[in-house]
N, C-alpha and C positions, 0 to 999 in steps of 0.2 A: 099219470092219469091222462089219458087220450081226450084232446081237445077238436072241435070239428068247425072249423069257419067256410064261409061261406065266400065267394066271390065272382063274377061273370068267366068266361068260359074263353072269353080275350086274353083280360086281366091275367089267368091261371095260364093259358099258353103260353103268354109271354115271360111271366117268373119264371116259370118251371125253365123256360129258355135260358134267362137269365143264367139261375141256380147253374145247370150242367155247365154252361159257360164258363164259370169260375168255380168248375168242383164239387158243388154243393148239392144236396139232396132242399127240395121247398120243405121238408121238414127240419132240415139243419139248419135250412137261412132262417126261419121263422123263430127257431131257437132260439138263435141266435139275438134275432130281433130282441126278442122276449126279456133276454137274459141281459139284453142295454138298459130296456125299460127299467126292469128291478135295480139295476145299480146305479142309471140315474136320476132313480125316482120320476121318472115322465119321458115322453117320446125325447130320446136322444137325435132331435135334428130339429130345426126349426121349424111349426108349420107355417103353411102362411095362405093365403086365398090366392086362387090361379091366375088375377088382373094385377098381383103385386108383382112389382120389375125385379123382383132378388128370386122369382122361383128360378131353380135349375133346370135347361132342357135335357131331356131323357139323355142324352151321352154323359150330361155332365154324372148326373144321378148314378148311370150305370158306372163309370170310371168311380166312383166317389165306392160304390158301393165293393168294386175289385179291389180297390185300394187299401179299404177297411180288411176286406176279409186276407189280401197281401200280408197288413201288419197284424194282423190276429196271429195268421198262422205262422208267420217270422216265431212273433214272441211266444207260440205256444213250443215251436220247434225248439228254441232256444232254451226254455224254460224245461222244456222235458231232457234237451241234450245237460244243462248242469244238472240235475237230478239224478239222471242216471252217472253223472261223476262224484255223485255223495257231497255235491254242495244244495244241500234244504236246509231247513229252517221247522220245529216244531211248532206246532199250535202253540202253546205257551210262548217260546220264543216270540212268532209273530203278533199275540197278544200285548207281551210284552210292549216290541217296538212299538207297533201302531198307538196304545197307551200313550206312551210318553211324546209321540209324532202328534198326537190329536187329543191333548189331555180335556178337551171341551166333546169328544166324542164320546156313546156309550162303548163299551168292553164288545169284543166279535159276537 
């Protein structure tokens, strides 16, 4: 379902900069984004107000953010190179495990 946000004309320069930089389409990274949120239930990073001494300056941000999508794509390469060597795991299987791994969790 096609989602539309909104943002200044800076702000979107400078992503979309980002984005190509390390690969990505601003609709992948945003995906991306998206797709942290949902699994960890709320913004996957700290917020914090712009006068506290722990924000990152924008290189740290930007490295932080290369480095994320570095180890994404490591593990998705890797994950897709055993797959394609016939080492997967069933839904049921991973049902299974996760179960018995988080017997205080609900079932997938």
């Amino acid at each position: 379902m096609p989602m539309t946000i909104s943002m200044d004309d800076t702000l979107k320069r400078e992503f979309t900069a980002v984005c190509k930089e390390i690969g990505l389409s601003p609709s992948t990274a945003i995906n991306i984004f998206a797709r942290a949120v949902v699994r960890e239930q709320g913004i996957p990073f700290k917020l914090t107000s712009a006068d506290t001494p722990s924000v990152r300056t924008q290189e740290e941000f930007d490295a932080l953010c290369r480095n994320y999508y570095e180890h994404l794509s490591r593990e998705l390469t890797q994950s897709y190179e055993r797959m394609k060597a016939g080492h997967y795991v069933t839904r049921e299987e991973l049902e299974e495990h996760w179960t018995k791994a988080h017997p205080e969790a609900k079932s997938l």
